[in-house]
N, C-alpha and C positions, 0 to 999 in steps of 0.2 A: 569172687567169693560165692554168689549164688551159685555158680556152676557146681562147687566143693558141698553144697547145703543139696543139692539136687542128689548125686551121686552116696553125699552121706546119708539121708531118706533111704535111697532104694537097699543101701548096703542092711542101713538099720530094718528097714522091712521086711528083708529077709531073712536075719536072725532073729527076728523078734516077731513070734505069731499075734501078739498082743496090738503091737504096734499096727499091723499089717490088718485087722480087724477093724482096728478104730476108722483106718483109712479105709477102707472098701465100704462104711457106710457113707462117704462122701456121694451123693447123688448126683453133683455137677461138676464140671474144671474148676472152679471159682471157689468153690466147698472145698474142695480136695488141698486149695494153695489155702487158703484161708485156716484150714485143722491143721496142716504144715507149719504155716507160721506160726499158730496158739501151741505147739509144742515143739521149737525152736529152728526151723529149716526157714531160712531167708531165702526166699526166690519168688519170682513173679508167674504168670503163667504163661508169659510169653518166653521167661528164661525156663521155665520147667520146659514146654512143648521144644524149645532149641536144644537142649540139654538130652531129652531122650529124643527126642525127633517123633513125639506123639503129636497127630492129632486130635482137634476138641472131638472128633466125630469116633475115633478109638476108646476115649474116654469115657463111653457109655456103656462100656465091659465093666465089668468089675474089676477094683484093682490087681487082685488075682489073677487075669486073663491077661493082663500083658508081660510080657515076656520079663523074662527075669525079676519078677516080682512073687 
């Protein structure tokens, strides 16, 4: 189910510049899962990092900067 909540984010981030704004003011991995989940993506940050195969040290790009985002 988180894997489907990961994949559903990025899909949604993509169509939605709004969406995709709110999330690039995340300043840490932990921020990032935490504004995910207050607007309904279930995953951990251990399931997000598995899921795109980011690591915490890529995560200091903005969400913009990684790929297919």
């Amino acid at each position: 189910m988180s894997q489907t909540h990961v994949v559903r984010l990025f899909r949604d981030a993509q169509l939605n510049p709004d969406l995709k704004h709110r999330l690039n003011v995340s300043s840490t991995p932990e921020e990032f899962v935490a504004m995910a989940k207050r607007l309904g993506y279930e995953f951990t940050l251990e399931e997000w990092q598995s899921s795109t195969r980011f690591s915490v040290e890529e995560l200091e790009c903005a969400l913009s900067e990684i790929p297919g985002i």
